[in-house]
C-alpha positions as a Markdown table, in Angstrom:
| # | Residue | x | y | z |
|---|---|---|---|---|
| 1 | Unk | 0.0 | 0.0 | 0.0 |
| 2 | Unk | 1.6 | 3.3 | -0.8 |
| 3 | Unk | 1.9 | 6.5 | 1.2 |
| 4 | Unk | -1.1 | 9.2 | 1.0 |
| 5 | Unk | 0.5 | 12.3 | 1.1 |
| 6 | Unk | 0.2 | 15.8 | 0.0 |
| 7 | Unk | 2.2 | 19.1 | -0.6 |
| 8 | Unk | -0.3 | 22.7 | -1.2 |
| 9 | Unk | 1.4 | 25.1 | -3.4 |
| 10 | Unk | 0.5 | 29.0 | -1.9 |
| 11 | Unk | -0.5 | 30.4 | -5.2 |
| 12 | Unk | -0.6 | 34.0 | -3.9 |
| 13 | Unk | 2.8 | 33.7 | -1.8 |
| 14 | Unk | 4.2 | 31.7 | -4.5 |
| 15 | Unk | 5.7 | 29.2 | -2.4 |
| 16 | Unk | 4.9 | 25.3 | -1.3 |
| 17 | Unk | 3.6 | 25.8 | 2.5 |
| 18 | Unk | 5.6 | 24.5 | 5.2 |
| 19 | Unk | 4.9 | 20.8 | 6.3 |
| 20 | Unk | 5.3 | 22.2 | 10.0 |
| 21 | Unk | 2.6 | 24.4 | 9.3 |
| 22 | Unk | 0.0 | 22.3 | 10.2 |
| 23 | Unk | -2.8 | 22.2 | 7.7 |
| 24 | Unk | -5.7 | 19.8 | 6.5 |
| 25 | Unk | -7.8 | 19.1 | 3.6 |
| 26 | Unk | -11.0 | 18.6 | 3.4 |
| 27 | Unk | -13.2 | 16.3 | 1.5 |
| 28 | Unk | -14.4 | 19.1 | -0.7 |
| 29 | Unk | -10.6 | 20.4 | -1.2 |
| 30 | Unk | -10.3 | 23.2 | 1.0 |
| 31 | Unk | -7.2 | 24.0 | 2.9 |
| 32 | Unk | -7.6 | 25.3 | 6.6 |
| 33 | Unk | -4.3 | 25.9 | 8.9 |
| 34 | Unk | -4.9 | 23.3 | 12.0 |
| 35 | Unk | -6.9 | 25.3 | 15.0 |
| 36 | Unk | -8.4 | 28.2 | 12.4 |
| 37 | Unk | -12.0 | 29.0 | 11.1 |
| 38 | Unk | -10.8 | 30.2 | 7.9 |
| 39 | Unk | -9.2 | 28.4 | 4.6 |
| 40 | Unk | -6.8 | 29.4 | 2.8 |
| 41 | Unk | -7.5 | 30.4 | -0.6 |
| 42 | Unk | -5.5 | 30.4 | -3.3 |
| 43 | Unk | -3.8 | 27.2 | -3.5 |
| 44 | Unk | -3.3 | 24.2 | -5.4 |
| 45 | Unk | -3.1 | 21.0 | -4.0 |
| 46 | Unk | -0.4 | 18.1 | -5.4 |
| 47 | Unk | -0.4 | 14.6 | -4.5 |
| 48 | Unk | 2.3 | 11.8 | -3.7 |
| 49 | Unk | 2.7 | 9.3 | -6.5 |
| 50 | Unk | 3.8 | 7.1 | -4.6 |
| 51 | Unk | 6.9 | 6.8 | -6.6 |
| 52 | Unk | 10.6 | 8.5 | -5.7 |
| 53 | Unk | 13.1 | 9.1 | -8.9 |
| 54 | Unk | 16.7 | 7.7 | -8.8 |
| 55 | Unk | 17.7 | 9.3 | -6.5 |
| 56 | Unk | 15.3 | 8.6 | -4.1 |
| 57 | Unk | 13.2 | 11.7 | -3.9 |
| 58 | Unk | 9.2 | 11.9 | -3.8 |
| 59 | Unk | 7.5 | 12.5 | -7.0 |
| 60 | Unk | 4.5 | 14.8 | -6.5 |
| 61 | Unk | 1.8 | 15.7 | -9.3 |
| 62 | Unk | 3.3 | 18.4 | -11.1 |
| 63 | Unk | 6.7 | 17.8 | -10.7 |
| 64 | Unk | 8.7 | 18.1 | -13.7 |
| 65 | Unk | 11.3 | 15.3 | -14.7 |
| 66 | Unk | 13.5 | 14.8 | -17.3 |
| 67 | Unk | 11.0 | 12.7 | -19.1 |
| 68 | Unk | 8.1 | 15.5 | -18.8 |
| 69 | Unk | 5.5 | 16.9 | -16.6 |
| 70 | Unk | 4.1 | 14.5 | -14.3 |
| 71 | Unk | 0.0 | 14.5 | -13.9 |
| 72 | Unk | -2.8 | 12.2 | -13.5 |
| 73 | Unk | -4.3 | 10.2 | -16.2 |
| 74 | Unk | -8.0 | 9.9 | -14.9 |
| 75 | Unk | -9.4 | 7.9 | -17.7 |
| 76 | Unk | -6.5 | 5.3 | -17.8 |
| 77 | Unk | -6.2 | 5.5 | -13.4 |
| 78 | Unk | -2.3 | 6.1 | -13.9 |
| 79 | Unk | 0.7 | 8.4 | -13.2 |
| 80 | Unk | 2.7 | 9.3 | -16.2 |
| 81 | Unk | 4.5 | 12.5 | -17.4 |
| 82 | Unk | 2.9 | 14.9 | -20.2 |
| 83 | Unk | 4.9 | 16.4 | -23.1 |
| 84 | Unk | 4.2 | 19.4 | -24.4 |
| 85 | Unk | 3.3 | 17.9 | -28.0 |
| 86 | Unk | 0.3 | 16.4 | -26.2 |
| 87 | Unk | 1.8 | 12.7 | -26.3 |
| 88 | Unk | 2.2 | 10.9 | -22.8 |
| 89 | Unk | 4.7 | 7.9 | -22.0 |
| 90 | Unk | 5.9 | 6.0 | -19.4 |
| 91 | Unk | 9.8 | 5.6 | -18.2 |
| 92 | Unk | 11.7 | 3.3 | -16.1 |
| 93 | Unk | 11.9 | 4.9 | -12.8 |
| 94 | Unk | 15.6 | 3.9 | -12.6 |
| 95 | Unk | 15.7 | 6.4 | -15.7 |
| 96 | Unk | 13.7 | 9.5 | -14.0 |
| 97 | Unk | 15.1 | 12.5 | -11.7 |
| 98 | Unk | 13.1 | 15.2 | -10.6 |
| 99 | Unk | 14.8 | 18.4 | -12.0 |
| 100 | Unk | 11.7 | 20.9 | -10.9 |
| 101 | Unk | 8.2 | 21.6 | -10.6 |
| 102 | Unk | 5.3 | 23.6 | -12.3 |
| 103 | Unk | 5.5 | 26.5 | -9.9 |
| 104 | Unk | 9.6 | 27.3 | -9.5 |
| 105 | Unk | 10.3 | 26.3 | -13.1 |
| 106 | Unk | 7.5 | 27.1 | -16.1 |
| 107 | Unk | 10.4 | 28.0 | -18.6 |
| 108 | Unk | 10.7 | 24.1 | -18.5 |
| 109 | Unk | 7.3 | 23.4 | -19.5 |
């Protein structure tokens, strides 16, 4: 059984929000800070793959690799990583780094 995890991208502070910071989801994909009323708008949430690249590091939705962008395929009920051309493949993972993601690096999309 993989690991269910999650990272939130702060769209407006342009920057992934601290694990530390204590915040949940909720079934209808809002983000609230642990112990507040409010949510936090503006955000984008990005889940584990379940997967790590060679060298051993988590691979989230929207991580760029050297093979492409990586998303979800909801029709097929996979991960695999997006070209720009529109034509998705899947790679080895012994073949795969992590060299960005969405957010920090668009000039690589």
């Amino acid at each position: 059984m993989r690991e269910i995890k999650f990272r939130v991208w702060d769209t407006p502070n342009k920057k992934y929000l601290e694990p530390s910071s204590l915040f949940s989801i909720s079934l209808d994909g809002r983000v609230r800070r642990n112990g507040s009323a409010g949510t936090i708008g503006g955000v984008k949430i990005e889940q584990f793959t379940g997967l790590q690249d060679k060298n051993g590091i988590d691979i989230y939705e929207g991580d760029i690799t050297e093979a492409g962008v990586v998303g979800w395929n909801v029709v097929n009920a996979h991960w695999e990583y997006q070209y720009q051309d529109g034509i998705s493949k899947m790679f080895p993972l012994a073949d795969i780094e992590v060299i960005g993601n969405i957010h920090d690096n668009p000039e690589e999309l």
